[in-house]
C-alpha positions as CSV (number, residue, x, y, z in Angstrom):
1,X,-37.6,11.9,-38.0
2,X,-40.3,12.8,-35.1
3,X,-38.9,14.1,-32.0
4,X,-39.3,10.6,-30.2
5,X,-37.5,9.2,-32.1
6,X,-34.5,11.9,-32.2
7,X,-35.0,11.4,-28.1
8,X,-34.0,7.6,-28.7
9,X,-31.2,7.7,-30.7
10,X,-29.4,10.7,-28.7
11,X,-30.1,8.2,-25.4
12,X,-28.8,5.3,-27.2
13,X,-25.7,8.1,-28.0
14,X,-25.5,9.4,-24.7
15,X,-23.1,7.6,-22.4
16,X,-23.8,6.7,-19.0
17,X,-21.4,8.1,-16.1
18,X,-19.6,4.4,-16.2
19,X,-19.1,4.6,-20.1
20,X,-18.1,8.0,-19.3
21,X,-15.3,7.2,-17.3
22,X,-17.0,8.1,-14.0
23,X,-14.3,9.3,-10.8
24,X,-13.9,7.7,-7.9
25,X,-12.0,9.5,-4.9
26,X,-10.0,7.1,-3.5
27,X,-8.3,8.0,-0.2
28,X,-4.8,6.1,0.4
29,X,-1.7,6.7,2.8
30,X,1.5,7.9,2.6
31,X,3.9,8.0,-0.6
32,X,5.9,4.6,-0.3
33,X,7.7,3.4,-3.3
34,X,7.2,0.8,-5.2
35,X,3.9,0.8,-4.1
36,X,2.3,4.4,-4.1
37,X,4.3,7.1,-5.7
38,X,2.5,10.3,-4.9
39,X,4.6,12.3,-7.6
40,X,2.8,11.0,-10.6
41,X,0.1,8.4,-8.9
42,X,1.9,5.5,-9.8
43,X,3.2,2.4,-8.5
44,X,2.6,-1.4,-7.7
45,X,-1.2,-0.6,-5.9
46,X,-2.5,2.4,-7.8
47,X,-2.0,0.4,-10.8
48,X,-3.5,-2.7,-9.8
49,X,-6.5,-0.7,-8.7
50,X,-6.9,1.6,-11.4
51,X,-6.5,-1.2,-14.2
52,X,-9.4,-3.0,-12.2
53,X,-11.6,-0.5,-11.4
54,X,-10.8,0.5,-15.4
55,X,-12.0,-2.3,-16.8
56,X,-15.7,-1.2,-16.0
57,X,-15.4,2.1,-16.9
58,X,-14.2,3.7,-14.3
59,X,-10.9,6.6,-13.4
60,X,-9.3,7.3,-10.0
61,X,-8.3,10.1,-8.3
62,X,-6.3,9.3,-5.5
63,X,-6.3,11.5,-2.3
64,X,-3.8,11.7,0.2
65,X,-4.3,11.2,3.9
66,X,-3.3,11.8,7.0
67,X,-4.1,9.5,9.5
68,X,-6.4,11.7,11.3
69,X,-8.1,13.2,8.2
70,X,-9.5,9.6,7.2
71,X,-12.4,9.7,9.2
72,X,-13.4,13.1,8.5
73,X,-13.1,12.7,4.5
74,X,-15.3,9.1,4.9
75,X,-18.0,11.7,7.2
76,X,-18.4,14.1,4.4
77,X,-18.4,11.7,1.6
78,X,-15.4,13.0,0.1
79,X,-14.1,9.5,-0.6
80,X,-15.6,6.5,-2.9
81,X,-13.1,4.2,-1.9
82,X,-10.3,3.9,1.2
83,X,-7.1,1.8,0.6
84,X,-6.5,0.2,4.6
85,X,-2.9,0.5,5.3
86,X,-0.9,0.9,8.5
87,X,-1.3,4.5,8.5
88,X,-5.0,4.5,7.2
89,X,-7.5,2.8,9.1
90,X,-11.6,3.9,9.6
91,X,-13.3,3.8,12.8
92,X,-14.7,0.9,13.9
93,X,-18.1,3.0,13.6
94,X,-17.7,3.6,9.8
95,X,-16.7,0.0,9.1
96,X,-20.4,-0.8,8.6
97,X,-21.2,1.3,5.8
98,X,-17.9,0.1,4.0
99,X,-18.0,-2.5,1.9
100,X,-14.4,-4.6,2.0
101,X,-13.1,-5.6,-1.6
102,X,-10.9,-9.0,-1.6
103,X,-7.4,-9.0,-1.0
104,X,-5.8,-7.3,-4.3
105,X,-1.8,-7.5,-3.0
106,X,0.1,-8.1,0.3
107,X,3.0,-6.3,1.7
108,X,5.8,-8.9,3.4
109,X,7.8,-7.2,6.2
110,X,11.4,-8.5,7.2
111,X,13.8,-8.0,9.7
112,X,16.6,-7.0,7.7
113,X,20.6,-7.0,8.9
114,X,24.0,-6.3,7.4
115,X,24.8,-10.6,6.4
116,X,28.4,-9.5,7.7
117,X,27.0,-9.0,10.9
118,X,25.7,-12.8,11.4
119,X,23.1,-11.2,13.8
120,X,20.8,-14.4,14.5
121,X,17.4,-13.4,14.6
122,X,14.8,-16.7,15.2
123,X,11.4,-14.8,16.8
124,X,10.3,-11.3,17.1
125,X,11.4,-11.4,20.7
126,X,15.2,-11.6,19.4
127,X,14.4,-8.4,18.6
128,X,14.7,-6.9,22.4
129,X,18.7,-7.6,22.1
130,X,19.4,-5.0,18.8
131,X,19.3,-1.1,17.7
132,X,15.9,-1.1,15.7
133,X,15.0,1.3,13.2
134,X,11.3,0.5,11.5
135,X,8.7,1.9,9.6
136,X,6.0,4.5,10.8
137,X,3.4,3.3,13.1
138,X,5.1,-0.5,13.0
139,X,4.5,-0.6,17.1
140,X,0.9,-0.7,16.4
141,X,0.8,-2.4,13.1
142,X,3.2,-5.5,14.2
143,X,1.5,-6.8,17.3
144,X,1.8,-7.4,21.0
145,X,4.7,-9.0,20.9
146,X,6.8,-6.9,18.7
147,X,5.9,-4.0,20.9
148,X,6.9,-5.8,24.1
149,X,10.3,-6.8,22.2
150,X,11.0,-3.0,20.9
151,X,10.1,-1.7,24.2
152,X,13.3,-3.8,25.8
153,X,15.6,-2.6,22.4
154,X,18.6,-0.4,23.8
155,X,17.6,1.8,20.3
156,X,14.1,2.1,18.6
157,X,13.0,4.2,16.0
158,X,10.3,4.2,13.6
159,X,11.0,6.9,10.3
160,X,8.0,8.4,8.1
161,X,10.9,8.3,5.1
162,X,11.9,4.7,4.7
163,X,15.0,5.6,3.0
164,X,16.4,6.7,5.2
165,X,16.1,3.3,6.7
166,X,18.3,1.7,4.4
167,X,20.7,4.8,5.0
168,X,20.4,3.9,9.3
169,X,22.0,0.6,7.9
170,X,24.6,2.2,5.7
171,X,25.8,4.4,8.7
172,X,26.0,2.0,11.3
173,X,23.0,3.7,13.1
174,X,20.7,0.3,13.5
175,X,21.6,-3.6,13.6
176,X,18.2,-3.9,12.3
177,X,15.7,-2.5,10.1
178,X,11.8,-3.2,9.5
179,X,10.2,-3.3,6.3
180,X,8.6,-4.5,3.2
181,X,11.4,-6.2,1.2
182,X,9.9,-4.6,-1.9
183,X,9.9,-1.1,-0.6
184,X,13.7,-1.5,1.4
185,X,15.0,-3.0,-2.4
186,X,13.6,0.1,-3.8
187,X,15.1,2.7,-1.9
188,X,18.1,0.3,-1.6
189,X,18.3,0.8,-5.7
190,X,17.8,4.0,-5.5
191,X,20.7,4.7,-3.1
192,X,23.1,2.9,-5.0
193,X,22.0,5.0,-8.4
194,X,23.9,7.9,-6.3
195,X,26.8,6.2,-5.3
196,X,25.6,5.0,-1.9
197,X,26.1,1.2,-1.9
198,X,24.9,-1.2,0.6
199,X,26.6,-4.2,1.5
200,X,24.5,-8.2,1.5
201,X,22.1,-8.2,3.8
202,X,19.9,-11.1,5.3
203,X,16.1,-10.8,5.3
204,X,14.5,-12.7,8.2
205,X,11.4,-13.9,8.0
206,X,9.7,-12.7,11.4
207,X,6.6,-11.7,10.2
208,X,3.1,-12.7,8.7
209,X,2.1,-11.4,5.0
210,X,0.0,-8.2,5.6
211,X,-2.7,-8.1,3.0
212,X,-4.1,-4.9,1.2
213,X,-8.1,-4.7,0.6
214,X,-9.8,-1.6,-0.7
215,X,-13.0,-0.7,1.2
216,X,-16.0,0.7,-0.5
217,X,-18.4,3.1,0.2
218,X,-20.7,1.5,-3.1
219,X,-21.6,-2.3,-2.4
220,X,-22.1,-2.7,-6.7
221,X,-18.8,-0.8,-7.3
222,X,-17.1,-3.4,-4.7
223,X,-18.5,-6.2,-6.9
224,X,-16.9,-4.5,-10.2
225,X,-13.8,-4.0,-8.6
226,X,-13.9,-7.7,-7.4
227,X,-14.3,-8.9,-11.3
228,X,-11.9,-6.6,-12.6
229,X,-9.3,-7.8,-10.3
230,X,-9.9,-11.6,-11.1
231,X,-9.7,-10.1,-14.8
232,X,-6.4,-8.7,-13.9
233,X,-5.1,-11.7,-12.9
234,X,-6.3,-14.2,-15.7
235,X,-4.8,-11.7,-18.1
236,X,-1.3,-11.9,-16.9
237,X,-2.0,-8.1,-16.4
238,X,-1.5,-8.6,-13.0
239,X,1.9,-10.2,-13.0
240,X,3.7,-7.6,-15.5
241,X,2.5,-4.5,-13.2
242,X,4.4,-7.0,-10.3
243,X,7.0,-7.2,-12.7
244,X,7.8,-3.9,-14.2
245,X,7.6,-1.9,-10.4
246,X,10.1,-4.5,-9.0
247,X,13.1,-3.2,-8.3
């Protein structure tokens, strides 16, 4: 065999960094159950991501932010990818040079009461009237008018540990609470797995869908992504990961 073609065959053998299961760094918030779980890196949107980003050859690593270490890691090209959250958003400066991937889930906030209360709740503004605990950084995730309604509240609160939340209902320490129903049913479960039950509650339906989009730094790896998540879904793949982190 002449040295050419030993050169071939070993390129032919060789993978490339895709086939190898090439890294991406892919920055994301805060631990919040069922969707993140920072303990092990699972949960409803790591998996969704990974299994699509997976299906061309590629692993994750996800890294952990703070709000104000986002722009710093995207500066230094530390990051691949950035998952936009209410805790984790760029600068309008580095928007540019991201590439936005399409909508791969959507968080649905409530306003969520004890049903025994029968607290009526019709628009955000009915809002200003009740003890509020929500969810870190709502007041700037929610809108104008939820600000101008919590800013009236005689009690508002926004908690980094969303359990704690469902706990401010439990104790009497809130007439309402803000959050993703998904999340609130998860640490709702958990609670009552140590004895803590929560009576019915009402979810009210104040509040838009909030849709989840990863943004890339890699225009070609945004297209893969794209096609693995389409892939995802006409699999049924998509569904059972829905299914199986669902409290």
């Amino acid at each position: 065999m002449t040295p050419i073609t030993l050169l071939a065959l070993l390129l032919l053998i060789v993978p490339t960094p895709t086939e190898a299961g090439e890294r991406l760094a892919v920055g994301i918030g805060a631990s919040v159950p069922p969707y993140v779980d920072a303990r092990n890196d699972t949960g409803i949107e790591l998996e969704i991501i990974s299994h699509s980003l997976a299906i061309h050859g590629y692993e994750i690593e996800p890294i952990y932010l703070a709000g104000t270490g986002t722009d710093n890691n995207l500066r230094l090209g530390r990051l691949d990818a950035l998952v936009t959250n209410s805790q984790i958003t760029p600068r309008a400066s580095d928007i540019p040079k991201l590439f936005a991937a399409n909508e791969h889930i959507q968080y649905q906030n409530y306003a969520i009461t004890l049903a025994r209360k029968a607290i009526k709740l019709h628009s955000v503004k009915d809002l200003a009237h009740h003890r509020v605990v929500a969810f870190y950084n709502a007041r700037q995730a929610l809108g104008e008018d939820y600000r101008a309604a919590v800013d009236q509240s005689p009690l508002y609160r926004e908690l980094p540990l969303q359990r704690n939340q469902v706990l401010a209902l439990v104790r009497n320490l809130a007439d309402v609470v803000i959050a993703d129903q998904k999340i609130f049913s998860h640490f709702r479960q958990q609670l009552t797995q140590e004895g803590i039950e929560l009576p019915e509650v009402t979810f009210h339906p104040l509040f838009p869908v909030s849709p989840r989009r990863v943004l890339f730094t890699d225009a070609k790896v945004r297209e893969q992504f794209d096609r693995g998540l389409e892939q995802l879904r006409n699999s049924g793949k998509y569904q059972q990961i829905l299914n199986r982190n669902s409290p």
